[in-house]
N, C-alpha and C positions, 0 to 999 in steps of 0.2 A: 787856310787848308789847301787852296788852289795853290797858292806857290810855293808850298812845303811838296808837294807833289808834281809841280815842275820841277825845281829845282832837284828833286831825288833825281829824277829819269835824268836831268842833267849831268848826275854825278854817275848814275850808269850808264849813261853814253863814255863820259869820261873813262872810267875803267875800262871798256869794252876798246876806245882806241889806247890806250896803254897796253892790252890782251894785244890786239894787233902790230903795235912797233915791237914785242916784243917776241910774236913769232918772227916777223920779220928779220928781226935781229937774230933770233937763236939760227933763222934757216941759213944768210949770210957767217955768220961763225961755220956753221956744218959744212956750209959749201967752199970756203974757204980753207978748210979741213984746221980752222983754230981750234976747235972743240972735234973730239972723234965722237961722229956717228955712231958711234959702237958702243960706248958711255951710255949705263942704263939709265943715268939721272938725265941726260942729254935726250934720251929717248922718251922714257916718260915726260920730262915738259915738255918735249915739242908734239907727244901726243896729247897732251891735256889742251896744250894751245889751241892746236889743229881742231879739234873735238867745239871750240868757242868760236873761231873761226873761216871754219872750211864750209859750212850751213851757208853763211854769208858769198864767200868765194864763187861758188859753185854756181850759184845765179848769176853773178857778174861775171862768170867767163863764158858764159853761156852767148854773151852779147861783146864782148870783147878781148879779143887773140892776146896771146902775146906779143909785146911790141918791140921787135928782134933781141928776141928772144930771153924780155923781162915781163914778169906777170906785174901787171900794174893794177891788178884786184884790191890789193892793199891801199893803195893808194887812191885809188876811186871811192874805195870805201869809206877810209875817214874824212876825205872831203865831203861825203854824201852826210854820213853821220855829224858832222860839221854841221854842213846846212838845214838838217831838221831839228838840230839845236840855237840853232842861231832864230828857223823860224818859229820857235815855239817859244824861245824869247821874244820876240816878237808880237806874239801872240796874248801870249800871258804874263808880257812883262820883261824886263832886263834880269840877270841870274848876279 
């Protein structure tokens, strides 16, 4: 029972950094002007994204700027979300 309940969270860690490369990606597309901003399907998922992880963001930019002038929130994140899977394998086993 204990590992069918790690291994879930493991797999919701998993989607939640998939949710994040993939804001990241649509924001890169937008900013690159590949995809128009202006596009309501473009809008809607980059608000649903944002919605999953801007909660997250918003604490970690709290503690670290922009690093001329790229948000590296993203990127802190899933290494952080990384290592509390990695330690909970650890803890309760390999996944």
């Amino acid at each position: 029972m204990m590992l069918f309940l790690v291994n879930l969270v493991y797999i919701v860690i998993e989607i939640y950094v998939l949710i994040v490369i993939l804001e990241v990606g649509l924001n890169w597309l937008i900013a690159l002007e590949i995809v128009n901003s202006d596009n309501d399907a473009a809008k809607k998922l980059s608000s649903l994204l944002c919605r999953f992880t801007e909660p997250a963001y918003k604490h970690l930019r709290k503690y670290i700027p922009p690093i001329g002038g790229l948000d590296m929130s993203p990127l802190i994140l899933i290494v952080g979300v990384h290592l509390i899977a990695s330690l909970l394998g650890s803890l309760f086993g390999s996944f």
